[in-house]
C-alpha positions as CSV (number, residue, x, y, z in Angstrom):
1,X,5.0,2.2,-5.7
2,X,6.4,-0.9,-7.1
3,X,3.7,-2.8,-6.0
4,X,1.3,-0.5,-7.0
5,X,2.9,-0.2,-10.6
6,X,2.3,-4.4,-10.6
7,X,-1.0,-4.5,-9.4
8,X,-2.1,-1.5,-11.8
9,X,-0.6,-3.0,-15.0
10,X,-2.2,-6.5,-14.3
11,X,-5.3,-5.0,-14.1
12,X,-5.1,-2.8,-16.9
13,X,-4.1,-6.3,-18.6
14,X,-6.9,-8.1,-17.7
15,X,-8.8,-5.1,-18.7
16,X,-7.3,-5.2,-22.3
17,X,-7.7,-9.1,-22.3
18,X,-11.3,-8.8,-21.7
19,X,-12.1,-6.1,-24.3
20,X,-9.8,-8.6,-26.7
21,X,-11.7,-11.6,-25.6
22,X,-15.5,-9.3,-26.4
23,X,-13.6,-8.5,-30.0
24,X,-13.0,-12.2,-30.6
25,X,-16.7,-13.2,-29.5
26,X,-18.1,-10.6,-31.7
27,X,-16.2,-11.6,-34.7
28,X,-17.2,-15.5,-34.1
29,X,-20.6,-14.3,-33.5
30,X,-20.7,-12.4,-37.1
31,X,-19.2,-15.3,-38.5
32,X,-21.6,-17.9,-37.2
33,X,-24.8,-15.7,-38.2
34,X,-23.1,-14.7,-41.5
35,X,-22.4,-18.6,-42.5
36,X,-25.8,-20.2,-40.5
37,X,-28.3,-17.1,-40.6
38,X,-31.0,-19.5,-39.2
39,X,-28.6,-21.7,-36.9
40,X,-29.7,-21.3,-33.3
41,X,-27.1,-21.6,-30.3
42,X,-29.1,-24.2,-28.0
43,X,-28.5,-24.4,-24.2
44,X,-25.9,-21.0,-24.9
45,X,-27.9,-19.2,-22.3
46,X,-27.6,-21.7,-19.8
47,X,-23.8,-21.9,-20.6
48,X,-23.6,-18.2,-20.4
49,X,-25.7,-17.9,-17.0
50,X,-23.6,-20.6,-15.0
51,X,-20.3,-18.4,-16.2
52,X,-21.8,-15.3,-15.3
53,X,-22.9,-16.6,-12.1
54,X,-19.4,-18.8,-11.5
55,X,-17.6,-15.4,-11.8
56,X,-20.0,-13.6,-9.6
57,X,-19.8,-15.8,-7.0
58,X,-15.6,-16.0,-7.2
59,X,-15.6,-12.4,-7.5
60,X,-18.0,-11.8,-4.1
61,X,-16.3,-14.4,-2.1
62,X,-13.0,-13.5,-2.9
63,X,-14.0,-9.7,-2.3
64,X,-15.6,-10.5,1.2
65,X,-12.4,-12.6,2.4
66,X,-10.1,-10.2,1.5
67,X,-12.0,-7.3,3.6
68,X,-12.3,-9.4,6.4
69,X,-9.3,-10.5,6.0
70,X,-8.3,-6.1,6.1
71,X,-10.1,-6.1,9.0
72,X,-8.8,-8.3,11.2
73,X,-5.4,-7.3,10.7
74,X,-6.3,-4.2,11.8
75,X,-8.0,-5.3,15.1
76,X,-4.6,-7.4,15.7
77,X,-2.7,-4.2,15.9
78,X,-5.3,-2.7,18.4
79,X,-5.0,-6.3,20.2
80,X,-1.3,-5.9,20.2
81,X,-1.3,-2.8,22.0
82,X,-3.6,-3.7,24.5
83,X,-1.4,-7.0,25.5
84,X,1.8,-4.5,25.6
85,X,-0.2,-2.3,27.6
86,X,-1.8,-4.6,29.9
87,X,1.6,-6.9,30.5
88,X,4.0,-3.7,31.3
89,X,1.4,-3.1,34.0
90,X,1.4,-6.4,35.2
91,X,5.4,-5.5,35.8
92,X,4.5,-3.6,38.8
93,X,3.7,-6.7,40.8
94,X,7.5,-7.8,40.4
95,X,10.2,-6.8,42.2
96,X,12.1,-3.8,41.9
97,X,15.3,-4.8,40.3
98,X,12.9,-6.8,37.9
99,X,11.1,-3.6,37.0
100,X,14.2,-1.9,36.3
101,X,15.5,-4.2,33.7
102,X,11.6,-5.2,32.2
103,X,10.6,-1.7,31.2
104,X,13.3,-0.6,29.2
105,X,13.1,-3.5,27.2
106,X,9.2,-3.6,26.7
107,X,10.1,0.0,25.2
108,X,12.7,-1.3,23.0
109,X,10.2,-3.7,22.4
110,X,7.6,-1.9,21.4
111,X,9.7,0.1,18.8
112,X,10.8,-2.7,17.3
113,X,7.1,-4.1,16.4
114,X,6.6,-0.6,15.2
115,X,9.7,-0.6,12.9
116,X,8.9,-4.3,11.5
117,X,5.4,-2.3,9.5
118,X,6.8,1.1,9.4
119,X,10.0,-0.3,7.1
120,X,7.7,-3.2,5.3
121,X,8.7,-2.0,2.2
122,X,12.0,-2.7,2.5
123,X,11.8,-6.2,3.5
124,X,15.3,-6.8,4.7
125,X,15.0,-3.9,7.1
126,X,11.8,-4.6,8.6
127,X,13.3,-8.5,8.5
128,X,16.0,-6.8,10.5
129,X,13.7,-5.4,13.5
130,X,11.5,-8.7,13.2
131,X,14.8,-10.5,14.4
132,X,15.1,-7.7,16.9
133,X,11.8,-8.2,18.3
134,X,12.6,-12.0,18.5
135,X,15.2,-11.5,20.5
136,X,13.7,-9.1,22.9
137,X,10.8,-11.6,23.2
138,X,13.0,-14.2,24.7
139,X,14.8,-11.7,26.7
140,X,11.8,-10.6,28.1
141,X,10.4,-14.0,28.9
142,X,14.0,-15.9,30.3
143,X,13.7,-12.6,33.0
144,X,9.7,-12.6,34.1
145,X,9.8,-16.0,34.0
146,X,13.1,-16.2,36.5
147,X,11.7,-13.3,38.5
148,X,8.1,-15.0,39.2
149,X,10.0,-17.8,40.6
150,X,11.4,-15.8,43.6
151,X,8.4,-15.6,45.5
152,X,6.7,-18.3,43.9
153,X,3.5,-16.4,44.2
154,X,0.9,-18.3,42.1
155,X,-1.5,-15.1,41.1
156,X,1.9,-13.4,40.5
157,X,3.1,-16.1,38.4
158,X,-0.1,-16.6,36.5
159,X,-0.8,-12.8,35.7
160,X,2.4,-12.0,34.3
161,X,3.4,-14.6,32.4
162,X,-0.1,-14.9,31.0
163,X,0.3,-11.6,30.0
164,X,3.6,-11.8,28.7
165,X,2.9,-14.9,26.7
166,X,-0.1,-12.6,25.0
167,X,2.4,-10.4,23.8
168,X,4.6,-13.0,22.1
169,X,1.2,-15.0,20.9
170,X,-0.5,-11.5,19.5
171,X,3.3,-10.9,17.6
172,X,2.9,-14.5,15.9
173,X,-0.6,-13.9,14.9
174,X,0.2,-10.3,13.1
175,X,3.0,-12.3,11.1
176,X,0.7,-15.4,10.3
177,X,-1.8,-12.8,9.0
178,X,0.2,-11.1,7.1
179,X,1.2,-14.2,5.2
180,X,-2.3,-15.0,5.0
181,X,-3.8,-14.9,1.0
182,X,-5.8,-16.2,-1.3
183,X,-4.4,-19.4,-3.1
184,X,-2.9,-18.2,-6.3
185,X,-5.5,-20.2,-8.1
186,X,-8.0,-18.4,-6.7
187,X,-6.6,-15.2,-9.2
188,X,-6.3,-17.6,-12.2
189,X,-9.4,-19.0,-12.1
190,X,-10.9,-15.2,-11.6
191,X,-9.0,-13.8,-14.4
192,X,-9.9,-17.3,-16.6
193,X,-13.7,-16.8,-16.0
194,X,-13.8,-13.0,-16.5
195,X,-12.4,-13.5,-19.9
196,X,-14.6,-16.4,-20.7
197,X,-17.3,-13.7,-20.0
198,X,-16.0,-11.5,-22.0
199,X,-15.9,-13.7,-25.0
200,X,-19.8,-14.9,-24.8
201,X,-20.4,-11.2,-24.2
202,X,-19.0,-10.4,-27.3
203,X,-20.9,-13.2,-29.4
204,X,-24.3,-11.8,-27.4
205,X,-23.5,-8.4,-28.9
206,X,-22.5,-10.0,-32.9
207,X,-26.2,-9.6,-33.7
208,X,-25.9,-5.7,-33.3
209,X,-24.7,-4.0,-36.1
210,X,-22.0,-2.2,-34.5
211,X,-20.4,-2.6,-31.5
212,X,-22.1,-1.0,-28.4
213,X,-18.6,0.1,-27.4
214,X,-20.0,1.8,-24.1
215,X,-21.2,-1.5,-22.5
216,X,-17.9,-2.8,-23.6
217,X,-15.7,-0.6,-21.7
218,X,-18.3,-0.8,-18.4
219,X,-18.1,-4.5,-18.0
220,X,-14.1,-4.0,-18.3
221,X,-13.4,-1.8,-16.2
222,X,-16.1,-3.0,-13.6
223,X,-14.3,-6.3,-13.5
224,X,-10.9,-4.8,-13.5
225,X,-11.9,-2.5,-11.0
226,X,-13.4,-4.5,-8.7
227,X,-10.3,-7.1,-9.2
228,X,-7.4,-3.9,-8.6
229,X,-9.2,-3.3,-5.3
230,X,-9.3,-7.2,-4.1
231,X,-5.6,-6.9,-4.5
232,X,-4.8,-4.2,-3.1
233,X,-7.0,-5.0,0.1
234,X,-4.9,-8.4,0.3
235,X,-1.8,-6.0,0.7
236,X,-2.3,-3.1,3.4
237,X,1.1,-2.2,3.8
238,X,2.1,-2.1,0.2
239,X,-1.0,-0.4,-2.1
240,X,-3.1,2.2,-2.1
241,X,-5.5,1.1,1.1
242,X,-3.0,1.5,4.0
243,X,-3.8,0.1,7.5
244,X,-0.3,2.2,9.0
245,X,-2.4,4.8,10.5
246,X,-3.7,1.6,12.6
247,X,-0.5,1.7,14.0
248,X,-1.1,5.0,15.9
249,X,-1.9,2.8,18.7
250,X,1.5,1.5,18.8
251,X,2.8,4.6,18.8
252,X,0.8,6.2,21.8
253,X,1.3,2.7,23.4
254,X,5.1,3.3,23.5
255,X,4.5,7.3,24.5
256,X,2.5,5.7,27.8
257,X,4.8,3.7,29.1
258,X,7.8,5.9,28.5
């Protein structure tokens, strides 16, 4: 909830900024007319396009990373299973003693992985089963590796160390994707420009007599709307848009090969 607190009352900020930002552009536009009735504002519109059309574009592009971004994070999960899945059956063409000290730890494994996301919150936990998985990686790996050696089979050797190397890549990629983010600029120049907006908006809407308060509160909450939901997308395991029941597949993965 914490992060959903923070990403709620900096959007609720930026929503306030804007509707500050229309207030100060209305003012300066009744000040302009009242002082230069007959001035006219050249090249404003062109001004006003290219910022409206700079924010568009940041807001759209930042929008469409961020989901793809959603998406593939939750195809990496599906891709993790299936390299757990497809290595633990690879075990079979080992020997026996192998086997017998493999599987139990490809469970462990496995419940590890699903502890690192399941405790995310609590980042020294899940940092605590990440460490776990680590370990169990290389514990994994020191005995294929030693135990395709016996035979020195080459299809043997290729399809299960293949397979267990997928497993650690597919673990590397998941972390590497959840570090993965927009450059913090990337927010300041979107929260720069949608106040900039706001304030020619407001200085459009100075020649009204009042203040069309309605289009007002649209535009802000459109833009702060559209921004909560870009955050919250870049963060599946902490907001509102969750990608844990992705890791179902974990789950059933570690009930198969129990």
């Amino acid at each position: 909830m914490e992060f959903v607190a923070v990403a709620l009352i900096s959007t609720i900020l930026l929503s306030l900024g804007m509707a500050g930002s229309i207030e100060a552009g209305y003012r300066v536009g009744k000040h302009r007319l009242k002082k230069y009735p007959e001035s006219k504002s050249e090249g404003a519109g062109a001004v006003e396009s290219s910022v409206f059309a700079i924010l568009g574009l940041i807001l759209a592009f930042t929008f469409t990373g961020t989901l793809s971004r959603y998406e593939h994070r939750v195809k990496l999960v599906l891709q993790e299973a299936n390299a757990i899945g497809t290595a633990y059956l690879r075990l079979d063409l080992l020997p026996k003693d192998a086997q017998d000290k493999l599987r139990p730890l490809y469970r462990e494994y496995v419940q590890s992985r699903i502890n690192v996301f399941e405790y995310y919150k609590d980042r020294e936990l899940s940092n605590t089963h990440f460490r776990q998985s680590l370990k169990l990686q290389g514990q994994i790996w020191e005995i294929a590796n030693a135990s395709v050696l016996v035979d020195k089979n080459p299809g043997i050797i290729t399809l299960v160390l293949s397979s267990t190397n997928d497993v650690i890549d597919i673990a590397n990629e998941r972390l590497q994707a959840t570090r993965t983010h927009p450059p913090i600029i990337v927010y300041i120049l979107l929260f720069t420009l949608a106040l900039a907006s706001a304030f020619l908006i407001g200085q459009d809407m100075s020649v009204n007599e009042k203040r069309p308060l309605l289009y007002m509160v649209i535009f802000c909450l459109t833009i702060s709307g559209i921004t909560y939901i870009i955050i919250d997308l870049e963060n599946p395991r902490l907001g509102v848009v969750r990608i844990d029941t992705g890791d179902k597949v974990l789950v059933e993965t570690l009930k198969s090969i129990q």
